[in-house]
C-alpha positions, 0 to 999 in steps of 0.5 A, spaced: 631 280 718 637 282 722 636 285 729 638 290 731 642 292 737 644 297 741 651 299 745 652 302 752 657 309 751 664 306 754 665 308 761 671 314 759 665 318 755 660 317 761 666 320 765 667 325 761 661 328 759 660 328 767 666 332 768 663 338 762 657 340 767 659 345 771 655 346 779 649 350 777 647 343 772 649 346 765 654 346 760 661 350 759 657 352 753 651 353 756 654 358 761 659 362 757 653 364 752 648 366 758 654 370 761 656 373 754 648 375 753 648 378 759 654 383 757 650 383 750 649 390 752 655 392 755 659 389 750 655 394 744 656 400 748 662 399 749 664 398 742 660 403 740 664 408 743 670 405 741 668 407 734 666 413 736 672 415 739 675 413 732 670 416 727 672 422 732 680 423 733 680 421 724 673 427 723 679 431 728 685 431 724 682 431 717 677 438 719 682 443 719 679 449 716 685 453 716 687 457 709 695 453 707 695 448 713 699 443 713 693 438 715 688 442 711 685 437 705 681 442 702 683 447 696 686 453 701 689 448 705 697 446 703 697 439 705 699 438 699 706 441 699 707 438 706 707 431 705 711 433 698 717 435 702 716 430 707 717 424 702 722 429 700 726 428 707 723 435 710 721 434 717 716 439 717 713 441 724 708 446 725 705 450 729 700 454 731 703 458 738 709 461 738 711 457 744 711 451 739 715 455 734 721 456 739 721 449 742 720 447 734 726 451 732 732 447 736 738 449 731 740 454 726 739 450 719 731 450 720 726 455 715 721 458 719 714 459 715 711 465 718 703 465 716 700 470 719 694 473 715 689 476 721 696 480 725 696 477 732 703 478 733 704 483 736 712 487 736 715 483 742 713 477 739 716 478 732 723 481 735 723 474 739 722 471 732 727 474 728 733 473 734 736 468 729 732 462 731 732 460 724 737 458 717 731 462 713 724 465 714 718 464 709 713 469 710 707 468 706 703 476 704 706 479 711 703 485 713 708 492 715 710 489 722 712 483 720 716 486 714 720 491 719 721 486 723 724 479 720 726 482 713 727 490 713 729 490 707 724 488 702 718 494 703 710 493 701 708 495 694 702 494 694 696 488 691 696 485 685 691 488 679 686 483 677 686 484 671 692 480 671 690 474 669 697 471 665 702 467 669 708 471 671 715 470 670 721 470 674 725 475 671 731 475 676 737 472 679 734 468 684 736 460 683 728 459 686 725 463 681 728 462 676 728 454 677 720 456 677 721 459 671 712 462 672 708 463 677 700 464 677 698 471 679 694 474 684 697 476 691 701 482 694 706 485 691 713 488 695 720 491 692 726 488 695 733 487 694 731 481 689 724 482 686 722 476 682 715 475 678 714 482 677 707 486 675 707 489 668 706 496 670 708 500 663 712 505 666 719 507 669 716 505 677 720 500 680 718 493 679 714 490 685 713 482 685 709 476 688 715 474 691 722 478 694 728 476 697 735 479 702 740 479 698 743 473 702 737 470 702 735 468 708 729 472 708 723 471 703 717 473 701 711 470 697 706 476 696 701 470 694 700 464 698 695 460 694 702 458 690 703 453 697 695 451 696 692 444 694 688 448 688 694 450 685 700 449 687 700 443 681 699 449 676 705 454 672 712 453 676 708 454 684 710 447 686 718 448 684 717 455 687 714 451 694 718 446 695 725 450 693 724 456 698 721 451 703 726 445 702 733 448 703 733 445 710 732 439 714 727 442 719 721 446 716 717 449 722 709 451 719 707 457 723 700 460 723 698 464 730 692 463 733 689 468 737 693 464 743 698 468 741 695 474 743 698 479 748 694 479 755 692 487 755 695 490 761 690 491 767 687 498 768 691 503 771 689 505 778 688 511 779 691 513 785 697 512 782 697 517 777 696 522 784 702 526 787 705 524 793 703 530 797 695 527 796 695 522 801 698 526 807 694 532 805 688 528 804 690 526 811 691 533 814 683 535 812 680 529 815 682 530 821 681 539 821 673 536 819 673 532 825 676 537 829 671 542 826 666 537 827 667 537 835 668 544 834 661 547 832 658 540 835 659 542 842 655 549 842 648 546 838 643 544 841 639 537 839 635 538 835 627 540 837 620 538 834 616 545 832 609 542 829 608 547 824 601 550 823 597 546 816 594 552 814 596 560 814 590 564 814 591 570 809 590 575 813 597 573 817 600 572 810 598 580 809 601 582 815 607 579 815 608 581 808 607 588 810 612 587 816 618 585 811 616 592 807 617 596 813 623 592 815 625 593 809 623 600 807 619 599 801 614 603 800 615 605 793 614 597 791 608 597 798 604 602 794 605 599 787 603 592 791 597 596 793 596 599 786 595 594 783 590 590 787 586 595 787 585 596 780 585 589 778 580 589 782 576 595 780 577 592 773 573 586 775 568 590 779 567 594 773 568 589 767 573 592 764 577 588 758 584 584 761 586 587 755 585 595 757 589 600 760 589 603 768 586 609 765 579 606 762 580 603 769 580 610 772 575 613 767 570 607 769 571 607 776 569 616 775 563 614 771 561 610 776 561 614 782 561 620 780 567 623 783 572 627 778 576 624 773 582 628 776 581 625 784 580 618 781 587 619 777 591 621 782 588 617 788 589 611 783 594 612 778 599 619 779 600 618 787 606 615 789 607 616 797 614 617 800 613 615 807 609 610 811 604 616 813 603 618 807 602 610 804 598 609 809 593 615 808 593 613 801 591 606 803 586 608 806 584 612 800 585 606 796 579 602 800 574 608 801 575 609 793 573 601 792 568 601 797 564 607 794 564 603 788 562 597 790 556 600 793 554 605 787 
């Protein structure tokens, strides 16, 4: 049976072992891994947000929403046509503010693609568009504005019917048009000095197409912008039409305003300005006369002085001071019809005379009641009219006689 035997670690191996423990009694290893645990939750943090902020920029440029953008993936984008004329050599540059479209614009063998369906360009900024910045302008379904501004010779036709379904044919003598040969239908229709792809209209009117041109082609119209879209630009000869009109020069700038291009409204107007020069002095002039009217007539009133009022006002009072303005007023006539009409409402109650009866079933009651003649009772309450303040107050006296003989039968 053989022994075994076992053998020391040389020297250097103790020596180095040593050396791998560190101050606080652990390893390098030991301690990078406690470190690294530590900032574990740092470390996933941070990633994650690194990758969020990746998910986000690529999220971002895919989601162009935008009807024939150039970075719109979708069927009514236009990505399509852009990265065509980009591997075709065409530096295609959009834009989406006409700040951008100038500084785009560096030199006169530029197009300039103008898609401005929602009209936020306003007149000033279309004349600045069309002050020679570009070689040749696109305009994609452009709107009245638009056309007088950047291309006065081709005029708005009208829409394409929707009954027209089969692709249209050039018919002119464009060298885009007819390298496209036909185009799918759709759109707005305009008359120019070239007119291609006309509509069937049946008739003698002037042809209108989808697609007009100047007569030294540096300005063209597509009445329908889908040819440009990833949906059918593959379709008939839209992609040849595309890429001619858009890829004769080197730089093609895509411009579709946003509503940054809006003009900031002017503020309101002040009103004062709108005033005569005369106002202000004269406004002046009557301030100071109130004034001086004020210390006028404010110099001879008094102050003003407390008079507590009686609460109630005995009727009594009343009477007589109506009877005062009466007689300042010489009213003896609407005096005596005052006194008249009292009375024979009253008798009219006293004698339970209807509401509804007159003033002589009031004289025949009051007759019948005291036994006087209907003649005197007549007079006293119905034909005498006292013509002085004797005689009205002779009457009166008569009047309360006649009351009081009744009241007492």
């Amino acid at each position: 049976m053989s022994e075994t035997t076992t053998t020391a670690p040389p020297a250097s191996a103790e020596r180095q072992r040593d050396a791998e423990v560190i101050g606080d009694g652990g390893s390098v290893r030991r301690t990078v891994t406690n470190h690294l645990s530590r900032a574990r939750p740092w470390l996933i943090l941070g990633s994650l947000l690194v990758i969020s902020v990746i998910v986000g920029a690529l999220v971002a440029t895919s989601n162009d929403g935008t009807p024939l953008s150039p970075s719109n993936p979708a069927p009514q984008g236009a990505r399509a046509t852009a990265e065509v004329l980009k591997r075709s050599g065409i530096e295609v540059i959009p834009a989406t503010t006409l700040e951008q479209a100038q500084e785009a614009l560096e030199g006169p063998s530029d197009t300039l693609l103008l898609h401005d369906p929602n009209g936020w360009l306003g007149p000033d900024q279309l004349a600045d568009l069309g002050a020679g910045l570009a070689d040749r302008v696109v305009l994609i379904e452009p709107s009245l504005p638009i056309l007088n501004e950047l291309a006065p010779g081709i005029r708005s036709a009208g829409v394409v019917p929707e009954t027209i379904t089969d692709p249209l044919t050039a018919e002119c003598a464009n060298a885009d048009a007819q390298a496209a040969e036909t185009t799918s239908p759709g759109g707005r229709t305009y008359r120019g000095d070239v007119t291609c792809f006309p509509i069937p209209t049946g008739g003698d009117a002037e042809a209108s197409g989808t697609f007009a041109a100047t007569t030294g082609g540096n300005a063209l119209v597509i009445g329908n912008g889908a040819v440009l879209s990833n949906e059918l630009v593959d379709e008939h000869g839209n992609a040849a039409l595309s890429l001619r009109t858009l890829g004769s020069n080197p730089t093609l700038v895509w411009y579709q305003p946003t509503a940054e291009d809006v003009p900031a409204a002017a503020g309101p107007v002040d009103p004062l300005s709108l005033l005569p020069a005369f106002v202000n002095p004269l406004m002046f002039w009557l301030l100071v006369t109130a004034l001086l009217a004020i210390l006028w007539r404010g110099r001879r009133l008094g102050p003003l002085v407390t008079e507590p009022l009686p609460v109630v006002v005995r009727s009594a009072e009343t009477a007589a001071g109506r009877a005062r303005l009466y007689q300042d007023a010489n009213a003896v006539e609407h005096a005596a019809d005052t006194l008249r009409a009292g009375t024979l409402n009253r008798l009219a109650a006293m004698l339970r005379v209807p509401q509804s009866g007159s003033r002589f079933e009031v004289v025949a009651a009051a007759a019948r009641k005291c036994g006087r003649d209907h003649q005197d009772v007549d007079r006293i309450l119905n034909t005498f009219t006292p013509r002085s303040d004797a005689q009205l107050v002779r009457w009166s006296q008569e009047l309360e006689d006649l009351e009081q003989e009744i009241r007492r039968a």
